[in-house]
C-alpha positions as CSV (number, residue, x, y, z in Angstrom):
1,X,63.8,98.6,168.5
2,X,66.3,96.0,169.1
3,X,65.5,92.3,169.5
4,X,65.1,91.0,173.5
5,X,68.3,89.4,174.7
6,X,68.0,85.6,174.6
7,X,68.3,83.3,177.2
8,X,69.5,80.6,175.8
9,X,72.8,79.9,173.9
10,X,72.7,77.7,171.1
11,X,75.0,74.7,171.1
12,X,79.1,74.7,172.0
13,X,82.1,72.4,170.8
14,X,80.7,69.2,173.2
15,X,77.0,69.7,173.1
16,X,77.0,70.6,169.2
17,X,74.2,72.9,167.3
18,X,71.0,71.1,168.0
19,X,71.4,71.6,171.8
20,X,70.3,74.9,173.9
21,X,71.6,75.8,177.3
22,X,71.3,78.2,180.4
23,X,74.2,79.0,182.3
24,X,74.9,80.6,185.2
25,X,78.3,81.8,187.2
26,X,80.4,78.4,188.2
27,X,81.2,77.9,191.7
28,X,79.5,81.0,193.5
29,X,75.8,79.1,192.0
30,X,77.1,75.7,192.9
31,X,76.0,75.2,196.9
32,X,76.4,71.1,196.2
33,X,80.3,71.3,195.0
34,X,83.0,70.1,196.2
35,X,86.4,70.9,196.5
36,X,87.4,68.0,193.7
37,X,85.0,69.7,190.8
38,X,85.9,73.2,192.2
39,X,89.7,72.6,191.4
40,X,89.3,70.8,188.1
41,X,85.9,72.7,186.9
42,X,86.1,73.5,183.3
43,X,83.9,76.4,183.5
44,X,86.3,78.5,185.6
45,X,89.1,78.3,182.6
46,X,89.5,79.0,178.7
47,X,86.9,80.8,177.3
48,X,84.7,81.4,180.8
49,X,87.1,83.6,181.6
50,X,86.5,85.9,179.1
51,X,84.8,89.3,179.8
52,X,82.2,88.6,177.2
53,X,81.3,85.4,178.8
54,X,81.4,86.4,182.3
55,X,79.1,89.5,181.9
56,X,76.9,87.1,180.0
57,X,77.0,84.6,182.6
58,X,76.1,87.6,185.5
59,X,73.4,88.5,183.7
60,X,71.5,85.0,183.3
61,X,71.8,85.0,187.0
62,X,70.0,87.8,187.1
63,X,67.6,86.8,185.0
64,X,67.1,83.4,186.9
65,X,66.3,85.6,190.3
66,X,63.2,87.3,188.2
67,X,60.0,86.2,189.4
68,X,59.1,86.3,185.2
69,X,62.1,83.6,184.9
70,X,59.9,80.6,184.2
71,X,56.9,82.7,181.7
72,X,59.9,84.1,179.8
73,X,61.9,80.7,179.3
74,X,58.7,79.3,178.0
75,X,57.7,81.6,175.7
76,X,61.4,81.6,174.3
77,X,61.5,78.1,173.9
78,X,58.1,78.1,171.8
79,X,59.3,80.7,169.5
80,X,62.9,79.4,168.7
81,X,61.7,75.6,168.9
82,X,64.2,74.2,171.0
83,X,64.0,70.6,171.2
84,X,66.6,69.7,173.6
85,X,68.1,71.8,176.4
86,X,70.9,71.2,179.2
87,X,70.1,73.1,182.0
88,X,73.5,74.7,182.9
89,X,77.2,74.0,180.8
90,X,78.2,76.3,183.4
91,X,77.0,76.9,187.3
92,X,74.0,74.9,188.7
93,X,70.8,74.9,191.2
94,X,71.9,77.5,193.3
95,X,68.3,77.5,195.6
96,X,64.9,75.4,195.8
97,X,63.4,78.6,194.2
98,X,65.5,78.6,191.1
99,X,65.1,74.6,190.7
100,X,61.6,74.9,191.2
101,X,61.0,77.7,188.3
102,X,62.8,75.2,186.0
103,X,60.8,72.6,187.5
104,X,57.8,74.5,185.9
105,X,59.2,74.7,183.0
106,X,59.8,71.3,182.2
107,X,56.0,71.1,183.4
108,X,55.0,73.2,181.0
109,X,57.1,72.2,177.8
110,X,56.3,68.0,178.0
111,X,57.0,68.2,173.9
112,X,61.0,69.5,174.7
113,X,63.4,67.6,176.4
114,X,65.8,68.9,179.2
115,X,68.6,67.5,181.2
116,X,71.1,68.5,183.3
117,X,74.3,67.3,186.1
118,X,74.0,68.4,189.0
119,X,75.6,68.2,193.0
120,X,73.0,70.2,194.5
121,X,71.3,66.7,195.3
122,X,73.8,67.2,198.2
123,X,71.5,69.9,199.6
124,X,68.9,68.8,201.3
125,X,66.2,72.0,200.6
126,X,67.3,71.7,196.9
127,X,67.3,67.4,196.3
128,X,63.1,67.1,196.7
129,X,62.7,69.4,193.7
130,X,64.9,67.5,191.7
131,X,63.7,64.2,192.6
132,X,60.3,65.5,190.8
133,X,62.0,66.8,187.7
134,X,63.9,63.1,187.7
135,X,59.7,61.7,187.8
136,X,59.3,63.8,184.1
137,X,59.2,61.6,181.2
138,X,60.9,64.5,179.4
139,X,63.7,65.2,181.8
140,X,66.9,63.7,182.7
141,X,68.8,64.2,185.9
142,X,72.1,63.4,186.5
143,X,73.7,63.5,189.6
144,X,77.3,64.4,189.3
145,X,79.6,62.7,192.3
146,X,83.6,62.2,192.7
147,X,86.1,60.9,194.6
148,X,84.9,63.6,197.4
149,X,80.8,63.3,197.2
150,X,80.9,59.8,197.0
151,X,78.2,58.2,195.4
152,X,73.8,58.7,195.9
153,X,72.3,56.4,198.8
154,X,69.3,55.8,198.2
155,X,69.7,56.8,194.5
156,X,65.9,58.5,193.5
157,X,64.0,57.2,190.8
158,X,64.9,58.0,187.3
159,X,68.3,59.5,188.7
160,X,71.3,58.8,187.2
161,X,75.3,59.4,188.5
162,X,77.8,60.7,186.4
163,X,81.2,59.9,188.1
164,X,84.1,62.3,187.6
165,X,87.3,60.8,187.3
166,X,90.5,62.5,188.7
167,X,92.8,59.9,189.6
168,X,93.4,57.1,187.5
169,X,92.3,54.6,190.6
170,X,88.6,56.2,191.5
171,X,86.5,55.0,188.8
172,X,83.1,54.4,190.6
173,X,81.6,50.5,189.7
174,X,78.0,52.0,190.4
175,X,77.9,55.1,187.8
176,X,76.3,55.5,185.1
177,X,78.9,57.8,183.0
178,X,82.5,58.7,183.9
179,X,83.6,61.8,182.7
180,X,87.7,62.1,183.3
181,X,90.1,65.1,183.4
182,X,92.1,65.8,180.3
183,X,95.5,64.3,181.6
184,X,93.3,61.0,182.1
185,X,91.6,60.5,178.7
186,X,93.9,58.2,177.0
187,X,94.3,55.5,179.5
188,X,91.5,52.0,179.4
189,X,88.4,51.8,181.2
190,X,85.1,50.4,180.8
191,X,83.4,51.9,177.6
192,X,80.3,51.1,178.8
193,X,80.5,53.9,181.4
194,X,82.7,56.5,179.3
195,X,81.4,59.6,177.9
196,X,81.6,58.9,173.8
197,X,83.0,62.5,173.5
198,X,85.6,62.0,175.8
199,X,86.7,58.6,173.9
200,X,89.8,58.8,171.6
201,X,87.4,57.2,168.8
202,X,84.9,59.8,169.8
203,X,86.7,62.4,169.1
204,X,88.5,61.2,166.4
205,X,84.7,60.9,164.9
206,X,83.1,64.0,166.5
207,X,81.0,63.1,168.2
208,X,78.7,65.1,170.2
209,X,76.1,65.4,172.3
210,X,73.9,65.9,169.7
211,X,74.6,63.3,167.8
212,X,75.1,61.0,171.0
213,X,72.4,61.3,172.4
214,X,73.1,59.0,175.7
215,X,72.6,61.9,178.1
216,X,68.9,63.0,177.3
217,X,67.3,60.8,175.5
């Protein structure tokens, strides 16, 4: 008899091999979104758009709609010891029942840290249950805005905004971490704010999010 079908993937070229994720279908799992991350998303080009990755990706959403979900992601992440996961590479909150199961999860694993970006703060029976997973001391929520979304207001405690930059003049003063287009990554801005692995020097040096850090820590 063959092995169950895990629910995590291990690690990617950004994240690195020390970091888990869940991912779901971009766009059509994505109620928050606007029409700035829809046209530039990453997760709807290259390798997402592979039949492998696609039939995985349909069948974590299936998985997600299971009332088991949350028992099943908890026992997985005790057997493989996953210290770190990011809650969606691709797709995000899609409902307040699927943020809620992962809301129990976090609950439930206070030893494992998880983090995730996310626009579904920008749905109002979705932002309450991520407001309590930003209140974990082992979670990290970013909320991801643009150009479109503008920025949190009030921002909730122990949220953080991760800007995306499309146009080299919308650089958002109040975020916390810009992440830019590829046509955009060579030009000057504040390194204070700039994803390391987007950073010539930081990709000259590898880095990752592993090895960063900055993100869920």
């Amino acid at each position: 008899m063959g092995s169950p079908r895990s629910l995590l993937a291990m690690g990617n070229g950004k994240l690195g091999r020390s970091i888990c994720h869940f991912d779901l279908p971009a766009v059509t799992t994505c109620p928050g979104r606007s029409s700035v991350c829809e046209r530039v998303c990453y997760a709807r080009r290259h390798r997402f758009r592979t039949r492998a990755v696609q039939r995985r990706l349909r069948w974590c959403l299936r998985q997600s709609r299971r009332a088991d979900f949350a028992d099943r992601m908890v026992d997985e992440i005790r057997r493989t010891g996953a210290i770190v996961i990011r809650m969606h590479v691709s797709g995000d909150f899609y409902s307040a029942d699927y943020a809620s199961k992962w809301l129990e999860v976090i609950r439930r694993q206070p030893g494992v840290r998880f983090y995730c970006y996310t626009r579904s703060w920008r749905v109002a029976g979705i932002a309450p249950v991520l407001e309590q997973m930003a209140a974990l001391e082992n979670c990290r929520v970013w909320y991801s805005a643009d150009a479109e979304t503008g920025l949190p207001d009030p921002r909730p405690p122990g949220v953080r905004v991760a800007a995306l930059q499309t146009a080299g003049d919308d650089v958002p003063a109040a975020a916390d971490l810009l992440f830019r287009v590829q046509r955009l990554r060579r030009e000057a801005v504040p390194l204070n704010v700039l994803c390391p692995h987007e950073a010539p020097l930081g990709a000259e040096r590898g880095t990752n999010c592993g090895s960063c850090g900055r993100c869920w820590r």
